[in-house]
Phi, psi and omega in degrees: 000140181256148153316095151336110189259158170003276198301342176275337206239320182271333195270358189276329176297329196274339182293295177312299165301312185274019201242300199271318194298320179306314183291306179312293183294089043317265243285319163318301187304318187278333172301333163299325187249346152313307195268342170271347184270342180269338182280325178326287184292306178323299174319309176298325197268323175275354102018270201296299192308305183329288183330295183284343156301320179327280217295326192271332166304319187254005170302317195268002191075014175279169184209167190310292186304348174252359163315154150191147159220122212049021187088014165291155141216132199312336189276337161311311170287327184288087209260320212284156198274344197252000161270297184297333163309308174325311192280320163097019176264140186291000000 
């Protein structure tokens, strides 16, 4: 049996490096489509919720300045001036 020479020995290294860079971008890549699929579903859920507050705010006649939940009040929470305008708040 003979020694692997140089070029034989660099080109199985190089292989071997293009093997782990191949493996690394896998593995970014699923951790990438993991975390967009958990920002989705948050997203979806804040979504839904919004949606039965909505629907029960106008069942009941409430509105953004008389929300209060738990001695909380939405209009108290709500600081940024382009949301309370969204919102229909002073």
């Amino acid at each position: 049996m003979t020694k692997p020479t140089n070029a034989k020995i660099q080109a199985l290294e190089a292989k071997l490096k293009a093997a782990k860079a191949e493996a690394a971008a896998t593995l970014r890549a699923a951790k990438k489509k993991e975390a967009e699929a958990l920002t989705k579903a948050e997203n979806r859920k804040k979504m839904v919720l919004g949606e039965f507050i909505s629907n029960h705010m106008k069942s009941h006649q409430i509105t953004a300045e008389t929300l209060v939940f738990n001695g909380s009040s939405f209009d108290a929470y709500v600081t940024d001036s382009e949301d309370r305008l969204l919102f229909g708040l002073k």
